[in-house]
ChimeraX commands (.cxc) that place a marker at each C-alpha (Angstrom):
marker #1 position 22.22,15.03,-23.71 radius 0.5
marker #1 position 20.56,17.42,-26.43 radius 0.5
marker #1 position 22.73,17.80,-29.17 radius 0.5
marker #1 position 23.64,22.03,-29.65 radius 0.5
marker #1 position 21.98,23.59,-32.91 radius 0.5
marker #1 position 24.38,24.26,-35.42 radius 0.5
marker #1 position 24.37,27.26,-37.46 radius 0.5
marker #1 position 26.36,27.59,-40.46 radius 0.5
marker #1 position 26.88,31.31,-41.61 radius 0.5
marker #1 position 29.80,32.23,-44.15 radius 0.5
marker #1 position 30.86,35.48,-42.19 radius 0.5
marker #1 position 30.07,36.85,-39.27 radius 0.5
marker #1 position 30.37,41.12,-39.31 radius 0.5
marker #1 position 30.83,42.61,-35.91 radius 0.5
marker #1 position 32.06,45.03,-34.39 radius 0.5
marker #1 position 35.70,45.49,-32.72 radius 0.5
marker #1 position 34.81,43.98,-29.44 radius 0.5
marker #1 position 37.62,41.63,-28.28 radius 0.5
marker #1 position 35.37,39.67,-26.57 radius 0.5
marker #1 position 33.81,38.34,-30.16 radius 0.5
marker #1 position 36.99,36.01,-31.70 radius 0.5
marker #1 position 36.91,34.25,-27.93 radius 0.5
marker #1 position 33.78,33.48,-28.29 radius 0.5
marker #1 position 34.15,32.15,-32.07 radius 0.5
marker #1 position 36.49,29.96,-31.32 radius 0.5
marker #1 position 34.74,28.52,-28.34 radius 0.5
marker #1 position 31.71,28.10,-30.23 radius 0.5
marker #1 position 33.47,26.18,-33.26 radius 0.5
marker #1 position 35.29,24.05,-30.64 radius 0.5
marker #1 position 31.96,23.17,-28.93 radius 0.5
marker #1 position 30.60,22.66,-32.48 radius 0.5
marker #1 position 27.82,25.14,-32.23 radius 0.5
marker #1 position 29.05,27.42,-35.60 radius 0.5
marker #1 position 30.42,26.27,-38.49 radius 0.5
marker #1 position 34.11,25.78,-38.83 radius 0.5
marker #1 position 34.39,27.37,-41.94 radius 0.5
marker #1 position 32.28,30.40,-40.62 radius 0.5
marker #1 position 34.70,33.63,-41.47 radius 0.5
marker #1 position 34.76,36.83,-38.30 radius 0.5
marker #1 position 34.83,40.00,-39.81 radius 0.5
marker #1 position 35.62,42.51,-37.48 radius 0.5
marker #1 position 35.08,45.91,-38.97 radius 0.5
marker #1 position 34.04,49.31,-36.87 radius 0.5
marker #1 position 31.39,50.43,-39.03 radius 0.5
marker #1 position 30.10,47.96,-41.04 radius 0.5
marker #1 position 27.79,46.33,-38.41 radius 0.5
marker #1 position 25.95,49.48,-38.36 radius 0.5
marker #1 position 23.82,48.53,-41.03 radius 0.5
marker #1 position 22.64,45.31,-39.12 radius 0.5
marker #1 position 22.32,47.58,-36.42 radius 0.5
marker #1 position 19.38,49.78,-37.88 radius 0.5
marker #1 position 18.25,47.01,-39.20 radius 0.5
marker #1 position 16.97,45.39,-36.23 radius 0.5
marker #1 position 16.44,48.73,-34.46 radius 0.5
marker #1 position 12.90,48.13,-34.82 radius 0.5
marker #1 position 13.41,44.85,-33.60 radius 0.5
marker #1 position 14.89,45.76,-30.23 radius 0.5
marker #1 position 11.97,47.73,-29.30 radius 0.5
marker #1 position 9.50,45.08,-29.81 radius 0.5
marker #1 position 11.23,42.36,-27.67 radius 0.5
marker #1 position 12.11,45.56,-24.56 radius 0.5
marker #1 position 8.77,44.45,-23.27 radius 0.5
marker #1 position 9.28,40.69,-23.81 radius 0.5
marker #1 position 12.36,40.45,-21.60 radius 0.5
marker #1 position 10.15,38.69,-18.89 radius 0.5
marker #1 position 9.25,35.33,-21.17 radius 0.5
marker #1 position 10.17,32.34,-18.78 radius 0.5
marker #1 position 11.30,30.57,-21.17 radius 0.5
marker #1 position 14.23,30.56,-23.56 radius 0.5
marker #1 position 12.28,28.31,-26.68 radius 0.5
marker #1 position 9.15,30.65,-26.39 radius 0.5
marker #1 position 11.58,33.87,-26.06 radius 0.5
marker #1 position 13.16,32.15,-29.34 radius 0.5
marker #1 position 10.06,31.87,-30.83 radius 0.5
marker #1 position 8.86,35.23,-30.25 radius 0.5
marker #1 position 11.96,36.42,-31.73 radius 0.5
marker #1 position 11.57,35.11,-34.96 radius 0.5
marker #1 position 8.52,35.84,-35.49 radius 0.5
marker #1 position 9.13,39.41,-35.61 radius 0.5
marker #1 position 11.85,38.82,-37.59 radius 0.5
marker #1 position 9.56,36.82,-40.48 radius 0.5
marker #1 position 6.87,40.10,-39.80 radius 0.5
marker #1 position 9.39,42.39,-40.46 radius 0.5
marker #1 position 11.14,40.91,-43.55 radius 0.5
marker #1 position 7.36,40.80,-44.68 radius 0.5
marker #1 position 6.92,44.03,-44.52 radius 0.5
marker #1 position 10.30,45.32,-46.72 radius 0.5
marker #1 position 9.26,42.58,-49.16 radius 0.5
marker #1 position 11.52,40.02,-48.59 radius 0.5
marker #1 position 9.52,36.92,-48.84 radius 0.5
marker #1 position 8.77,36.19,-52.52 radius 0.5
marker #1 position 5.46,34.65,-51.95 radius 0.5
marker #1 position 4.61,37.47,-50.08 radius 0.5
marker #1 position 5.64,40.92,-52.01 radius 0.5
marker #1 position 5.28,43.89,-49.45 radius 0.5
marker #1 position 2.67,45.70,-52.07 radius 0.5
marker #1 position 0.29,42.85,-51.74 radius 0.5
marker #1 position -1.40,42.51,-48.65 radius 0.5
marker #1 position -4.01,39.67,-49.57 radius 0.5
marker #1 position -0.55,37.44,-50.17 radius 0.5
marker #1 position 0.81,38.59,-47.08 radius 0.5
marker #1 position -2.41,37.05,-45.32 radius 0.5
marker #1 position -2.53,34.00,-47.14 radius 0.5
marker #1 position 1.01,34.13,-46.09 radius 0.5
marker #1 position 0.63,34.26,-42.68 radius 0.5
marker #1 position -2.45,32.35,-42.36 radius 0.5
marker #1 position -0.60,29.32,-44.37 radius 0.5
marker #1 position 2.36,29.81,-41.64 radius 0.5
marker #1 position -0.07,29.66,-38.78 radius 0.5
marker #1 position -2.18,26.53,-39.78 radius 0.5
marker #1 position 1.34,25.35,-40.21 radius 0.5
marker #1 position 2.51,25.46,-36.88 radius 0.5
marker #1 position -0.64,24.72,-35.10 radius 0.5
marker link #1:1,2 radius 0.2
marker link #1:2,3 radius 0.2
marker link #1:3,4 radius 0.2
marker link #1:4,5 radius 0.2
marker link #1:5,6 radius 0.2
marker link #1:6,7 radius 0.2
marker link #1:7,8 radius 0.2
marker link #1:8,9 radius 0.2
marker link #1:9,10 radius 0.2
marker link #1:10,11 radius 0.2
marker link #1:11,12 radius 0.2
marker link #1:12,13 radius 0.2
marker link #1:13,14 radius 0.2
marker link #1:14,15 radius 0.2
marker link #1:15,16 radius 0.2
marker link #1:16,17 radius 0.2
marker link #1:17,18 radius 0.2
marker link #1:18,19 radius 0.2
marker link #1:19,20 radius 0.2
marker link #1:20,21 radius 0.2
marker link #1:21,22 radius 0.2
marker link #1:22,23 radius 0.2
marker link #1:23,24 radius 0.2
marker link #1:24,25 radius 0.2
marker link #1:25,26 radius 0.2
marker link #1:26,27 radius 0.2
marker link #1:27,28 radius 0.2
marker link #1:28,29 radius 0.2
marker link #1:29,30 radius 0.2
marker link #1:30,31 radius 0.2
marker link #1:31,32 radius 0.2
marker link #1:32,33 radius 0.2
marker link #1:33,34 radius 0.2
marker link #1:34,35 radius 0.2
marker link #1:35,36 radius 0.2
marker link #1:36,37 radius 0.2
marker link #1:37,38 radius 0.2
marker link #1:38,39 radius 0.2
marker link #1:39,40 radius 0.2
marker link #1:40,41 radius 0.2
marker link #1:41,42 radius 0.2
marker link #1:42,43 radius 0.2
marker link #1:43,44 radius 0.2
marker link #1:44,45 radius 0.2
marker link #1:45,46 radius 0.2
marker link #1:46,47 radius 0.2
marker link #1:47,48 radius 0.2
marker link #1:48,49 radius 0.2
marker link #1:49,50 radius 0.2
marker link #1:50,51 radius 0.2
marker link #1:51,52 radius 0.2
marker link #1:52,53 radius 0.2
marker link #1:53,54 radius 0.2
marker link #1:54,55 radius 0.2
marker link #1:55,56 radius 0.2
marker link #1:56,57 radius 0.2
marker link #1:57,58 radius 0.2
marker link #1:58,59 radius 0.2
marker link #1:59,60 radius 0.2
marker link #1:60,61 radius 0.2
marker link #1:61,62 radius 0.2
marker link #1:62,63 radius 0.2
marker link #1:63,64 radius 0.2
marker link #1:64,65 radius 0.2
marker link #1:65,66 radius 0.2
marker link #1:66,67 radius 0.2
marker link #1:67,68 radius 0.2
marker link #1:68,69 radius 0.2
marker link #1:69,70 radius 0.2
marker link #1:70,71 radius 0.2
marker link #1:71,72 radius 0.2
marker link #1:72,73 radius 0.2
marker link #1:73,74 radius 0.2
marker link #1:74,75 radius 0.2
marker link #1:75,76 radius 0.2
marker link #1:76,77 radius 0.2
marker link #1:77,78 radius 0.2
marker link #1:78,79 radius 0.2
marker link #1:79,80 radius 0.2
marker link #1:80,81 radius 0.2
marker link #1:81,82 radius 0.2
marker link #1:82,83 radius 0.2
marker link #1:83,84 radius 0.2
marker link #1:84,85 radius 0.2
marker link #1:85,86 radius 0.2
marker link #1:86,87 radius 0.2
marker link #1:87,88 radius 0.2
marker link #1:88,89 radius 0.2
marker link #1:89,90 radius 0.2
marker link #1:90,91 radius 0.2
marker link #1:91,92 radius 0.2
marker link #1:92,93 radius 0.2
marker link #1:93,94 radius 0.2
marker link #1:94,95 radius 0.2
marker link #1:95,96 radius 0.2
marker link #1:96,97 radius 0.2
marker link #1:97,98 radius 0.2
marker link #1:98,99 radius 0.2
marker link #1:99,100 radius 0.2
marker link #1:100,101 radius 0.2
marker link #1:101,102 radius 0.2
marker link #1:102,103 radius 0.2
marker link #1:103,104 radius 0.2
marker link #1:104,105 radius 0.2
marker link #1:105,106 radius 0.2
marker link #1:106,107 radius 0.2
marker link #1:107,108 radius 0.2
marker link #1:108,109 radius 0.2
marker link #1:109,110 radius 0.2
marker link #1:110,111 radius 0.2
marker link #1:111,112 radius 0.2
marker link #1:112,113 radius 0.2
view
């Protein structure tokens, strides 16, 4: 059997949904999150994230019929990487300079294929 991915944040900010510290500990037991990985539970704070990825949500609305969960994944990050791209949040790729966000991309791209 496929071992789970691990990911290994230091906190975790959500809202105050109950359901969230069931789930934490389920996925520490199971050995899918860190066990170090800190909840914070705090009303307002998530909000931030929130907006954030506002942008985000809208792209992948249309998306919801992928068949399959590694290209959904996929997909996913990819706006992600596009949109930390474009506030300037890659170094090699500074959101002023468009020529290094192509050779960005393109470098990404030849990459993968």
């Amino acid at each position: 059997m496929k071992q789970p991915h691990t990911v290994n944040p230091r906190a975790i900010t959500v809202d105050k949904n109950a359901a969230y510290p069931i789930a934490m500990k389920a996925m520490k037991r199971d050995g899918e999150l860190w066990r170090f990985a800190k909840l914070r539970q705090v009303k307002f704070l998530n909000n931030i994230v929130e907006q954030d990825h506002r942008r985000i949500k809208r792209l992948v609305r249309p998306g919801l019929g992928l068949k399959s969960f590694t290209s959904a994944a996929r997909t996913i990050v990819g706006y992600e990487v596009m949109a930390m791209i474009c506030k300037g949040q890659v170094a090699c790729a500074p959101a002023t300079d468009m020529k290094a966000q192509g050779d960005f991309i393109t470098a990404l791209f030849s990459a993968a294929a």
